[in-house]
N, C-alpha and C positions, 0 to 999 in steps of 0.2 A: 397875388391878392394881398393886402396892405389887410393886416391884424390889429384887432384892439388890445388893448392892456389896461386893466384896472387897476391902479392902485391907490391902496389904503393906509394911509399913515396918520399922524396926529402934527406930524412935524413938517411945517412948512417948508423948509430948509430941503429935509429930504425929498419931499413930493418932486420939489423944481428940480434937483439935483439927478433924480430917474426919470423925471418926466423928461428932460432935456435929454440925456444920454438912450434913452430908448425912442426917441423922434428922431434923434441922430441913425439910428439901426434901421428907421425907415418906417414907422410904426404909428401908430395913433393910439396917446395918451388920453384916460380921463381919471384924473384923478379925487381923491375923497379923504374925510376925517374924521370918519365915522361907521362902523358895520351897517347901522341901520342905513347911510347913503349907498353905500355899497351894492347889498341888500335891492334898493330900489333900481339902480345901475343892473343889477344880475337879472330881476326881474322885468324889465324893460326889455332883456334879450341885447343887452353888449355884453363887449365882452371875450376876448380868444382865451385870452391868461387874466389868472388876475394876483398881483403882488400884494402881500399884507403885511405889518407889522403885527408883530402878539398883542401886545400891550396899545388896546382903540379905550378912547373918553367912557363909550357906552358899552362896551364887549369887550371878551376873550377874543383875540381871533381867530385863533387853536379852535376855539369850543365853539367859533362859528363854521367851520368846513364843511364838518357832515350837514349840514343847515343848507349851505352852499351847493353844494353835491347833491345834496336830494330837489334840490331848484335845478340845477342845470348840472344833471350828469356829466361824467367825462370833461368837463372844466378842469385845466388845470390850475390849481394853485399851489404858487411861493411862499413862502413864509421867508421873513426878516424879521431876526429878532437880535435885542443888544443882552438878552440872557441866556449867554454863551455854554451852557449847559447842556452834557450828555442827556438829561432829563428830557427837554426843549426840545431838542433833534428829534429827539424817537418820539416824545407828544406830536411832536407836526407830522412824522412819518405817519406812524397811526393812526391817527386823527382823519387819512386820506392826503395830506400835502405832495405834490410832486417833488419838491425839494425845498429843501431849507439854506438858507443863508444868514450867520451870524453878522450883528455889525459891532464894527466898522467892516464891510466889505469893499470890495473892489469890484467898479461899475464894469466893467467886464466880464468880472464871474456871474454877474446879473443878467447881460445882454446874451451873454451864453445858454442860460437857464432859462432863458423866454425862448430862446431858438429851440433850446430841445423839446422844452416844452410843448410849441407849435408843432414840431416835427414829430411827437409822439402820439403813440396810439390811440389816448384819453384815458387809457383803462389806468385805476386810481385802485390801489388797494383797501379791502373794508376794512373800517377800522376796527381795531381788536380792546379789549381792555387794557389800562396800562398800571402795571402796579407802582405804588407812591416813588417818590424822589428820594429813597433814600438810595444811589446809587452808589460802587466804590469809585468810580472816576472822579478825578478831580483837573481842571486847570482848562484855561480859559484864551491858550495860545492860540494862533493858528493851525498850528502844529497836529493839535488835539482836537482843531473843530473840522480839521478833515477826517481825521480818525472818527470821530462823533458822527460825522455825515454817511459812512460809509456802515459803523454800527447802526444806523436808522434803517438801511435801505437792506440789508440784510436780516435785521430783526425777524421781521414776519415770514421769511424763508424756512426751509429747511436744508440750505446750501452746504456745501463743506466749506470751512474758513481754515485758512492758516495763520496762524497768526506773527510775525516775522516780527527781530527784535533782539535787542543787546540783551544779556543777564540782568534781571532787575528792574528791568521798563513797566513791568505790571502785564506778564500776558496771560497769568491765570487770572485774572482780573477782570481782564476784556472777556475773557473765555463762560468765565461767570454771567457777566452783563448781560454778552449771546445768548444765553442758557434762561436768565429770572428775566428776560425782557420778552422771551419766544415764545411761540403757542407750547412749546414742550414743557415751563417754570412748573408745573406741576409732579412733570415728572422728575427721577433723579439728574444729580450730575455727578457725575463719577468721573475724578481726576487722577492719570495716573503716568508717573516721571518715569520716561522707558530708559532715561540714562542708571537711575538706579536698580534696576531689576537685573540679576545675573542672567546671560542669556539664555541659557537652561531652564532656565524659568518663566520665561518670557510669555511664552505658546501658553504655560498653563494660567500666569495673571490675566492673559485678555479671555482666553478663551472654556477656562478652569479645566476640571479633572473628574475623569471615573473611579469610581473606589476598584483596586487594583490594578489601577491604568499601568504604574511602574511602584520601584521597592520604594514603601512609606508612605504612599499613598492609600492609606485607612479606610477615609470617605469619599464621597460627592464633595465637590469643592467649585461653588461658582465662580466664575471668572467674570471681569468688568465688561464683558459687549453684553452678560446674561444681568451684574446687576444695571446697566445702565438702559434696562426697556422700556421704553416710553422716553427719553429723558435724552442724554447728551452726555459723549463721553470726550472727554478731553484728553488727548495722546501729547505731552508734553517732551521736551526733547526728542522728535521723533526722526531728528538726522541720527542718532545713537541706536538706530533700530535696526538687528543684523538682519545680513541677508535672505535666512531664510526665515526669519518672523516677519519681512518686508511681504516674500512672496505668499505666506498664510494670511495675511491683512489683505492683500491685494484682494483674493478670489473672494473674500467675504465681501468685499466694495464692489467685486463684481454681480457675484449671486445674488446678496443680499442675506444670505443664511451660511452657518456656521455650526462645526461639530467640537464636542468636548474633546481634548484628551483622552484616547483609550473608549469612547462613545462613538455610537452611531447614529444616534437621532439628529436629525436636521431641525435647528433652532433656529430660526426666523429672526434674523438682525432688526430688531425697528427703531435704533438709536440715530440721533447726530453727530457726526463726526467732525469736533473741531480741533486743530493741531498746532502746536507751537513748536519754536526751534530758533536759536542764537547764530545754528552754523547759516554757512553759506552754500544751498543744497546745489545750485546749479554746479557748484566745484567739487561737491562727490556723486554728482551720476557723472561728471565727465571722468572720474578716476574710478567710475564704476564700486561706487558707494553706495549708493543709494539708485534705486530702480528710477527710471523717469517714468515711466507707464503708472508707477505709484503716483510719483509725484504731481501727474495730472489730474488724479482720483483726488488727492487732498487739501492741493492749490485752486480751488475754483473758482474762490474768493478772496485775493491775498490780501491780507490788511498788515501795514508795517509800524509798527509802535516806534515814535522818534526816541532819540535818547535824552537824558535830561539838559545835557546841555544843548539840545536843538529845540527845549523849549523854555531857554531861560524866564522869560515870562509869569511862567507858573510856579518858580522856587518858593518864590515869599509866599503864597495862596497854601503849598504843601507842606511847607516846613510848621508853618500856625497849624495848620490841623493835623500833622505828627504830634504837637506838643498838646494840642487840643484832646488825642488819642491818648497819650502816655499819663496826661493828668486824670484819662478818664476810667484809666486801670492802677492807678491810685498812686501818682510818680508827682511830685512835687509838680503846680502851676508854674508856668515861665511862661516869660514875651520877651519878643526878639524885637532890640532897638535898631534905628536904622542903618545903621553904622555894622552890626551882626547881618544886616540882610546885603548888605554889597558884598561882603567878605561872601557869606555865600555865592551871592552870582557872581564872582570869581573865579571859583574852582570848577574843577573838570568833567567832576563826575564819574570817574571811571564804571562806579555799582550801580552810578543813576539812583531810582527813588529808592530803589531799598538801601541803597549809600545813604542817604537822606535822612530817611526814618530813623536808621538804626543812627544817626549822629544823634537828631533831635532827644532821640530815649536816653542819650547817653548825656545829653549836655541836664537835660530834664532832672535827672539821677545826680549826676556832679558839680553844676552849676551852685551856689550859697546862692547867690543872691535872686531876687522875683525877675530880673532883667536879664538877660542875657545878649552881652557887646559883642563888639569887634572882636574883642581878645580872647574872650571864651571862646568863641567860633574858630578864631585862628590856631589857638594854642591844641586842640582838637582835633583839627584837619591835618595839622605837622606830625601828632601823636606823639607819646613818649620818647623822650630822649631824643629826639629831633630839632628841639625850639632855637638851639642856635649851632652849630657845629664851627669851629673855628679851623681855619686856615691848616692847624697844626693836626686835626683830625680829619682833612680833607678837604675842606672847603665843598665848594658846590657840588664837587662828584662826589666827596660822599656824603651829601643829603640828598641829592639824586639817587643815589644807591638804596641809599634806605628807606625812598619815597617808593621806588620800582619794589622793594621785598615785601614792603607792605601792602602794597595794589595785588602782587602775583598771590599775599595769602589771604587776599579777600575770596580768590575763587578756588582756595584747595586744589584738590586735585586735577582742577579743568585749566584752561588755558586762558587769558582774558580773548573778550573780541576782537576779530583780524581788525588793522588798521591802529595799531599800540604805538607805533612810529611816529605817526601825525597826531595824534591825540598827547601823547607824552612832549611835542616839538608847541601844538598850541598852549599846553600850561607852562609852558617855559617864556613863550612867545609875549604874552598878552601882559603880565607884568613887568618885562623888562622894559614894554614899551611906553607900559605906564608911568614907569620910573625915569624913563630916559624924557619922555615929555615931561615931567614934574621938574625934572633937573633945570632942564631948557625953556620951564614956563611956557609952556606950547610952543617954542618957536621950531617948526617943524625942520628949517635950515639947517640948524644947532641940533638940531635932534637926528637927523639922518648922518651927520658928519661923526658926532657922538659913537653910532651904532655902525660908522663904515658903511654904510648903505646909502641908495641915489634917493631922491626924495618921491620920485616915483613909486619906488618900491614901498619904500615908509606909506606912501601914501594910502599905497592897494593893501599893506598890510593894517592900518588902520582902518580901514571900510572893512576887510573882512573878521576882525574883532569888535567892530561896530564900535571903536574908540572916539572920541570929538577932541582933537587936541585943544580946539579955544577952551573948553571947559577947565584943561593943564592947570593945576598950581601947584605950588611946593609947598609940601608938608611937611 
């Protein structure tokens, strides 16, 4: 049976652009540029799906749903919007929306979402209050509006999340969002790092202590599953969590309830459980690290935070509101010219955003002038006593050397994330290449010959640094 589809945009361009590709899927379009058309379209009784844009002449389209929904139940709607915001996402989720789609999208991920659409239940969730936009996410990649998609549709749950991800991506962040976005914001969130806890001590921070339980033990001592009732506790590094405080977590996830230290009373767990972690869990249950029976308990929902340089996009949008933050806790005003934001989206990232942040504070702090260039950004990133290293003190290996002692003391005592091999080969990679087309004026001939390499390879190698030789000139 051949489906209708409504949609509602203001933009000529786009109406034809989906009405075409959704008649292509086999489908029948009507579309509008206006809620109030819409509206008259819903009540007339068409209608399977209907696609909106936020932003209509006469409406919210967000704030037209539940309006929508209480006309015709079980209707699903799309949401398209070009305000690529974590905010946006969970407004249209809330609001009732089936899913959301940022633009510029791909007419695909569209044609997809009308099929599921069609193929689903109808049931819409009610919509909840949502508190203001002052979220901590930031950036507007792709990258992040999967991430964004995936926080909407979880929000109104009570699921367990893990949240997966290099040092420094922001996953106490996400962890938060889950937390002041969810029916529980009321309640607490209690966040607690199982890498720093000595393991002896583990049983009593989740689950606290009876006065006498062992020698020095004084008092009663609440533990984090007892302050975090009603609320959300966030278990952070929880590949560092030994084995046998794996299998006391477990039976709580199972019963639901939990005893103190040296106690008998059974406490009633009514927290959510959401988890984060750098390692790579599937390679310590297979070396018998970590339980899998756990890790089913707190993988339900995996959500994978990219790294920074998987969402170059977003640097320039972070970097201004690092320095937007640092001025606002009382650090010298600076703006970064454009010339300082290529230099950034250059580097690698190894820290990712908290690499980020903590530069911006520092340039913020050390920078004279109100602008901040190229050469400030550069001379920063190389660090002390790096800026040029001559031949007679080693040449490349030893600024290589001292680029690796300074990454390994970003993370103390931990180890950086696996894959140090490829990520140390692409910062090396992507400026020689630069260099070598700057030489050759993009001639990509001269440029492979240059680098000993077949032009082939050059070729794949600049697609996958996303280089444009034509653009090439020597500087």
């Amino acid at each position: 049976m051949t489906a209708t589809i409504l949609v509602a945009d203001d933009d000529a361009a786009i109406r034809t652009v989906v009405r075409q590709a959704l008649t292509r899927a086999g489908h029948v379009v009507k579309t509008c540029d206006s809620v109030a058309a819409l509206w008259a379209l819903v009540d007339a009784g068409e209608g399977d799906v209907v696609v909106t844009d936020v932003i209509l002449p006469d409406a919210d389209g967000l704030d037209a749903i539940p309006r929508l929904l209480a006309r015709r139940p079980g209707l699903p709607v799309i949401v398209m919007s070009a305000q690529n915001t974590l905010s946006t996402a969970v407004r249209a989720t809330e609001q009732g929306a089936f899913d959301y789609l940022p633009k510029p999208f791909d007419i695909d991920a569209l044609a997809r979402a009308v099929a599921s659409a069609l193929a689903a239940s109808g049931h819409v969730p009610e919509a909840a209050v949502l508190p203001g936009d002052d979220l901590p996410l930031i950036g507007r990649s792709p990258a992040m509006q999967a991430v964004y998609r995936i926080i909407a549709r979880v929000v109104p749950t009570d699921l367990s999340v893990m949240i997966l991800g290099e040092s420094g991506t922001g996953k106490e962040l996400v962890a938060r969002a889950l937390h002041d976005l969810g029916p529980r914001r009321a309640g607490p969130f209690v966040a607690l790092n199982m890498a720093a806890i000595p393991r002896e001590l583990i049983e009593t921070e989740l689950f606290g202590h009876e006065r006498g339980a062992f020698t020095g033990a004084a008092a009663r001592v609440t533990g984090r599953f007892e302050q975090a009732q009603g609320g959300t506790l966030f278990l952070d590094e929880i590949g560092d969590m030994p084995a046998d405080a794996q299998t006391r977590l477990l039976r709580v996830l199972q019963s639901g309830d939990f005893t103190t230290v040296g106690g008998n009373r059974t406490i009633r767990a009514d927290v959510r459980i959401i988890s984060a972690t750098n390692q790579d869990l599937a390679k310590r249950i297979a070396g018998g690290q970590f339980r899998e029976d756990l890790f089913y308990r707190l993988n339900v929902v995996p959500l994978h935070l990219p790294a920074l340089r998987e969402r170059g996009g977003d640097i320039a949008i972070l970097a201004r509101h690092f320095l937007d933050r640092a001025a606002a806790d009382g650090l010298p005003r600076k703006a970064l010219d454009a010339g300082a934001i290529e230099v950034l989206g250059l580097h690698a990232w190894p820290g990712n955003v908290r690499e980020l942040e903590n530069l911006m504070r520092r340039l913020a702090a050390l920078t004279s002038a109100e602008r901040i260039d190229a050469s400030d950004v550069a001379a920063e990133l190389r660090g002390p006593g790096t800026v040029a290293l001559p031949a007679t003190n080693g040449g490349l290996a030893a600024s290589v050397a001292a680029h690796l002692a300074d990454y390994f003391a970003i993370f103390g005592d931990d180890l950086p994330p696996d894959g140090l091999y490829d990520r140390i080969l692409a910062e090396v990679e992507r400026p020689l290449l630069t260099q070598a087309l700057s030489a050759t004026r993009g001639n990509q001939i001269r440029a492979a010959k240059l680098l000993g390499i077949n032009r082939n390879t050059l070729r794949k190698m600049l697609g996958d640094h996303k280089l444009d030789a034509s653009a090439a000139r020597r500087l």
